[in-house]
N, CA, C and O atoms as a GROMACS GRO file, in nm:
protein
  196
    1UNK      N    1  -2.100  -1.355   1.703
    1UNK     CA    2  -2.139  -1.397   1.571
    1UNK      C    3  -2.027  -1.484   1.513
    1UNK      O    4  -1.909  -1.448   1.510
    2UNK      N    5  -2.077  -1.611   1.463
    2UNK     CA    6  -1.980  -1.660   1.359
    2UNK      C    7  -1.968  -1.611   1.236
    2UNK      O    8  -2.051  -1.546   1.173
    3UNK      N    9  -1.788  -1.667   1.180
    3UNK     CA   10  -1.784  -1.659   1.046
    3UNK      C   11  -1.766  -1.763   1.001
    3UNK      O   12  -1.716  -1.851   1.072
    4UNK      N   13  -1.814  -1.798   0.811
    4UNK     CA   14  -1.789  -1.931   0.763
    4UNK      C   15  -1.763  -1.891   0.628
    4UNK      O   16  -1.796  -1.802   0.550
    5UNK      N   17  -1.673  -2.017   0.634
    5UNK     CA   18  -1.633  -2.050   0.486
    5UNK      C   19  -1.715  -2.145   0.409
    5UNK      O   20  -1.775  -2.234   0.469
    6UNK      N   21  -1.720  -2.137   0.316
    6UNK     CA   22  -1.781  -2.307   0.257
    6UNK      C   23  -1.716  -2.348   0.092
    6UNK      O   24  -1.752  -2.316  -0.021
    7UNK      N   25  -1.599  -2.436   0.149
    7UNK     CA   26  -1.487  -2.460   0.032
    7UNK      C   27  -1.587  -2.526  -0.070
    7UNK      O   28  -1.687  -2.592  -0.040
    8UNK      N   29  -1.536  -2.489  -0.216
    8UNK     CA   30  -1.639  -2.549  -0.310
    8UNK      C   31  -1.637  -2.726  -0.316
    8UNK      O   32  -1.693  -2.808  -0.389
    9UNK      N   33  -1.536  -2.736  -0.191
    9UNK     CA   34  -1.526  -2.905  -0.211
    9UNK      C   35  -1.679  -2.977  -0.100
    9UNK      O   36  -1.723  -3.088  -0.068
   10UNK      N   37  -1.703  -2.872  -0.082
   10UNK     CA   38  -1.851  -2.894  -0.010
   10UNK      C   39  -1.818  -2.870   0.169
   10UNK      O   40  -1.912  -2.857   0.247
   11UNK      N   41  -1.629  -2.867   0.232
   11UNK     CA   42  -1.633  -2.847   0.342
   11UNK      C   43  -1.674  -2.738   0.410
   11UNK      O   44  -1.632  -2.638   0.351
   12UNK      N   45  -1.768  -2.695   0.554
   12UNK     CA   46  -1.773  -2.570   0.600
   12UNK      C   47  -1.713  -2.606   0.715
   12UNK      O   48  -1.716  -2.706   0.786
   13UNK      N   49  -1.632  -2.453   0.719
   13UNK     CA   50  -1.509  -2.355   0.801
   13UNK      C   51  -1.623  -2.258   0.892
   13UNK      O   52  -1.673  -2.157   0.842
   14UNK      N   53  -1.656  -2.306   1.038
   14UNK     CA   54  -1.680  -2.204   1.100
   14UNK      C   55  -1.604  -2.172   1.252
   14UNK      O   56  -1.568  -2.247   1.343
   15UNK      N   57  -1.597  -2.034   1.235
   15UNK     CA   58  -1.529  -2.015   1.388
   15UNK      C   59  -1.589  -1.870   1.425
   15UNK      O   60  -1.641  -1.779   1.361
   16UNK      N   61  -1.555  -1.894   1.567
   16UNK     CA   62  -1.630  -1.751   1.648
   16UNK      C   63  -1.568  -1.585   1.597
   16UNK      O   64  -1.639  -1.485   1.603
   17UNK      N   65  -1.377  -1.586   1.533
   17UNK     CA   66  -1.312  -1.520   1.531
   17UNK      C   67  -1.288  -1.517   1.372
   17UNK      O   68  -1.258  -1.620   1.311
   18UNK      N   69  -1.303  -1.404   1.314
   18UNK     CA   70  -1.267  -1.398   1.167
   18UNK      C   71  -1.126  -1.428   1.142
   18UNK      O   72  -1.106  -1.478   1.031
   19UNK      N   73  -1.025  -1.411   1.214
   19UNK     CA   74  -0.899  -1.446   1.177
   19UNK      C   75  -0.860  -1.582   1.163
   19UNK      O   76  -0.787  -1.630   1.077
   20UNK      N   77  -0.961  -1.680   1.327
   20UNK     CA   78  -0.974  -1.814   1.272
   20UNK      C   79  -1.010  -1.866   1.175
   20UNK      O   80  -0.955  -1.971   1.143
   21UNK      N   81  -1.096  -1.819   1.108
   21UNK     CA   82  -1.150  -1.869   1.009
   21UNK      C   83  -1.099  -1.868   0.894
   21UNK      O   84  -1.126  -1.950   0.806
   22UNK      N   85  -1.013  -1.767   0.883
   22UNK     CA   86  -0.935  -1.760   0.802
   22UNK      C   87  -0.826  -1.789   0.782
   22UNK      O   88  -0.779  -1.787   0.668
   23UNK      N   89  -0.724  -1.841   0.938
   23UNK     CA   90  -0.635  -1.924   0.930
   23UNK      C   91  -0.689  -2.072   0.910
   23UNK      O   92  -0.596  -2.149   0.886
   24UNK      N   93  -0.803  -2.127   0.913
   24UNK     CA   94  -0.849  -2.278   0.918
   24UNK      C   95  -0.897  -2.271   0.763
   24UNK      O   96  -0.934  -2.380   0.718
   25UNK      N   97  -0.902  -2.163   0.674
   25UNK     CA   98  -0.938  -2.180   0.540
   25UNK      C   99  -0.820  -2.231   0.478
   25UNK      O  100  -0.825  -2.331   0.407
   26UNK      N  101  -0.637  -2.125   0.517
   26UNK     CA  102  -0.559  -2.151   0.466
   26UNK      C  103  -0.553  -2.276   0.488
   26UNK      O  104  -0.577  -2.347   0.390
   27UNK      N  105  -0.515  -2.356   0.637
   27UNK     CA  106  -0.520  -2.410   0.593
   27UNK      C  107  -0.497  -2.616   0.544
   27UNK      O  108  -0.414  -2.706   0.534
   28UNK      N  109  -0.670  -2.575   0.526
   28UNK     CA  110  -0.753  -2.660   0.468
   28UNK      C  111  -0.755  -2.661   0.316
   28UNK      O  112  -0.791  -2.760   0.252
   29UNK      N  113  -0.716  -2.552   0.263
   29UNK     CA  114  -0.628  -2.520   0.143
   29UNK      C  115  -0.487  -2.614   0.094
   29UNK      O  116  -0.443  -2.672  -0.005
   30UNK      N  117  -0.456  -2.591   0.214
   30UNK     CA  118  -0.330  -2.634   0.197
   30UNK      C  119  -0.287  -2.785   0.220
   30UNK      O  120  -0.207  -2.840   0.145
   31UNK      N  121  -0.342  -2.847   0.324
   31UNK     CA  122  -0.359  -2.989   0.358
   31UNK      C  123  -0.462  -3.063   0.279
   31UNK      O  124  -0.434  -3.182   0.269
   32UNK      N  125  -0.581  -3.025   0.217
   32UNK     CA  126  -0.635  -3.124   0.165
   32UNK      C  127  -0.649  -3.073   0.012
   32UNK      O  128  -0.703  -3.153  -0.065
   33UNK      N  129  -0.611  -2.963  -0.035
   33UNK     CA  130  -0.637  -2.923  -0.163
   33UNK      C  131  -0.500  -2.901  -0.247
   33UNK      O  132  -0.502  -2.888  -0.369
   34UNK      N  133  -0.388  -2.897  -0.172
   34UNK     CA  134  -0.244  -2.882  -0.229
   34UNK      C  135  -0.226  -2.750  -0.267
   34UNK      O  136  -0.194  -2.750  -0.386
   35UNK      N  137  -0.233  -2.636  -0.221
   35UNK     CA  138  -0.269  -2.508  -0.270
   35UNK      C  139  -0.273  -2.399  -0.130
   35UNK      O  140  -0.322  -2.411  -0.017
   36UNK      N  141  -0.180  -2.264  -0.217
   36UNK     CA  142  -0.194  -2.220  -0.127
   36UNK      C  143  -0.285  -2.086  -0.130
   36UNK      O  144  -0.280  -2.012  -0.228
   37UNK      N  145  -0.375  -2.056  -0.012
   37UNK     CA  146  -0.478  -1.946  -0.020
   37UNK      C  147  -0.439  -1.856   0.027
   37UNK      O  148  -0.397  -1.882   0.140
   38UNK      N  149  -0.428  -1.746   0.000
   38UNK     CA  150  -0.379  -1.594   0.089
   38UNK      C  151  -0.484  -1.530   0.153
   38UNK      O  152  -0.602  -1.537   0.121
   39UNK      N  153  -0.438  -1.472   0.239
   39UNK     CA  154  -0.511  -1.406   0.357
   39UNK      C  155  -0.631  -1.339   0.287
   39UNK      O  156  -0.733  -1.327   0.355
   40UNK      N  157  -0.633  -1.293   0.155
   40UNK     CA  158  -0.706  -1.187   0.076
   40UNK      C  159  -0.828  -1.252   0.045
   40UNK      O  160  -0.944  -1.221   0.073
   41UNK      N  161  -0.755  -1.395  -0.051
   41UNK     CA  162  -0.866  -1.462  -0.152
   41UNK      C  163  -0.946  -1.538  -0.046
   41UNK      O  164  -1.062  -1.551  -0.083
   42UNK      N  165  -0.914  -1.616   0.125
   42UNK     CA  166  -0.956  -1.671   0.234
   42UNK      C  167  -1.068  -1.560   0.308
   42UNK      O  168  -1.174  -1.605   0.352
   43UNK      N  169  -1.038  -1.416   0.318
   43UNK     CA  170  -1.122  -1.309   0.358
   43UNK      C  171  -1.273  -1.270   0.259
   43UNK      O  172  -1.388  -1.243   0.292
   44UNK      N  173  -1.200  -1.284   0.120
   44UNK     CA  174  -1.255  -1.309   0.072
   44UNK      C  175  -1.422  -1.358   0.031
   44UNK      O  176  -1.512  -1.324  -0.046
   45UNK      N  177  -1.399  -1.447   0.122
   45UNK     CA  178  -1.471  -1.605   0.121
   45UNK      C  179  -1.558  -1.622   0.217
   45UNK      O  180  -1.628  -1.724   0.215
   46UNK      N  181  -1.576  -1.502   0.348
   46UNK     CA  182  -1.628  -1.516   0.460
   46UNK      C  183  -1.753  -1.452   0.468
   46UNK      O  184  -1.794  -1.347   0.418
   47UNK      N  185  -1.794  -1.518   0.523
   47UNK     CA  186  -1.965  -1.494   0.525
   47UNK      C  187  -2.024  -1.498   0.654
   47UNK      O  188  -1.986  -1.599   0.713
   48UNK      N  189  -2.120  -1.412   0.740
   48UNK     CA  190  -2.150  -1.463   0.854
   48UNK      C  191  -2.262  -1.563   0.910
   48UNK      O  192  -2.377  -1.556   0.866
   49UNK      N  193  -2.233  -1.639   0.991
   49UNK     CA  194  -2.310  -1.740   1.055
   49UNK      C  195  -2.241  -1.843   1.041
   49UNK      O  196  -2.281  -1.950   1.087
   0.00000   0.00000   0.00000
């Protein structure tokens, strides 16, 4: 099963591994939004498929 993100900037984050997904939220956070996301508020955020 995948997990996904879907940043409110309209990008979706999917990967096979929840931890990926949550390191590719930080970060996409961090490179295109200037900001940093923690493991919590990125877990957060995950949804499956």
């Amino acid at each position: 099963m995948s997990h996904t993100i879907e940043c409110p900037c309209g990008a979706v984050l999917r990967e096979d591994d929840e931890d990926a997904v949550v390191t590719a939220a930080r970060q996409h956070a961090r490179a295109v939004h200037d900001m940093e996301l923690s493991d919590e508020q990125a877990r957060a955020m995950v949804r499956p498929g």
